[in-house]
N, C-alpha and C positions, 0 to 999 in steps of 0.2 A: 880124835877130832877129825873132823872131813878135812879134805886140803881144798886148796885155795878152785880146782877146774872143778869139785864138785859144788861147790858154793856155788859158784855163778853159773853153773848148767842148771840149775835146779829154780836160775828168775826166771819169773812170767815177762813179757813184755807188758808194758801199762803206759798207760795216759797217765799225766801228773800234770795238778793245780800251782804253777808258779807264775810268779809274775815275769813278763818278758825279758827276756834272755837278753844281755848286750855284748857278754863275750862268758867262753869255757877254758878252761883249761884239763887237761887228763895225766892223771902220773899212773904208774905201773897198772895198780887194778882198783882206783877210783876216779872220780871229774869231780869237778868242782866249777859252777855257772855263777858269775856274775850278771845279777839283774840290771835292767835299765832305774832302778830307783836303790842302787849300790850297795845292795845286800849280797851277800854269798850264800850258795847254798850248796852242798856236798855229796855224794853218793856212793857206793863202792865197800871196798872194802876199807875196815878201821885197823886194824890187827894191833899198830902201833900209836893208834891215834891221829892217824894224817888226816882226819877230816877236823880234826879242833873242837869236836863236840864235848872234848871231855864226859864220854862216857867207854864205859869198857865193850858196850857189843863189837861184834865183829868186822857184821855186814850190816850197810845200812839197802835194800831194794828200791827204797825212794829217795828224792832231793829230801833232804834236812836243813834248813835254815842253821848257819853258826852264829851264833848271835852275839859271840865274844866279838867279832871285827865286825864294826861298821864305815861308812864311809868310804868304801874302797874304790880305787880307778882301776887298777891292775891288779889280774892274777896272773902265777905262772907255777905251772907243778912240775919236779921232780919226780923220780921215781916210790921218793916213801915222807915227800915233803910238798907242805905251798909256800910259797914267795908271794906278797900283797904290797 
């Protein structure tokens, strides 16, 4: 498998469609954006699932909506964790 600096050498920068930002958080090698309408949304790497999408990819190169948590005020990430 690639490791972890060949993964993210190989994203493109891009635009992404979200809705406005009201605060992020970043752990080891993903972020995680809370919107102004209190959604979360994820990006990064998943290796152990720290984005909550419950799915197995690795990487995700875009925001992904998690759709398990809504409602949220606060986030805060660790290095292979979120706090909400």
């Amino acid at each position: 498998g690639k490791d972890v600096e060949t993964l993210l050498s190989t994203c493109d920068v891009q635009k992404v469609d979200i809705p406005p930002i009201f605060a992020f958080s970043c752990g080891g090698f993903f972020t995680i954006c809370l919107t102004e309408e209190r959604k979360l949304y994820g990006f990064g790497m998943n290796h152990d699932g720290e984005l909550g999408l419950g799915s197995d990819e690795i990487i995700f190169n875009s925001p992904q909506e998690i759709e398990s948590l809504k409602d949220i005020d606060l986030v805060r990430c660790g290095g292979n964790f979120i706090i909400n």
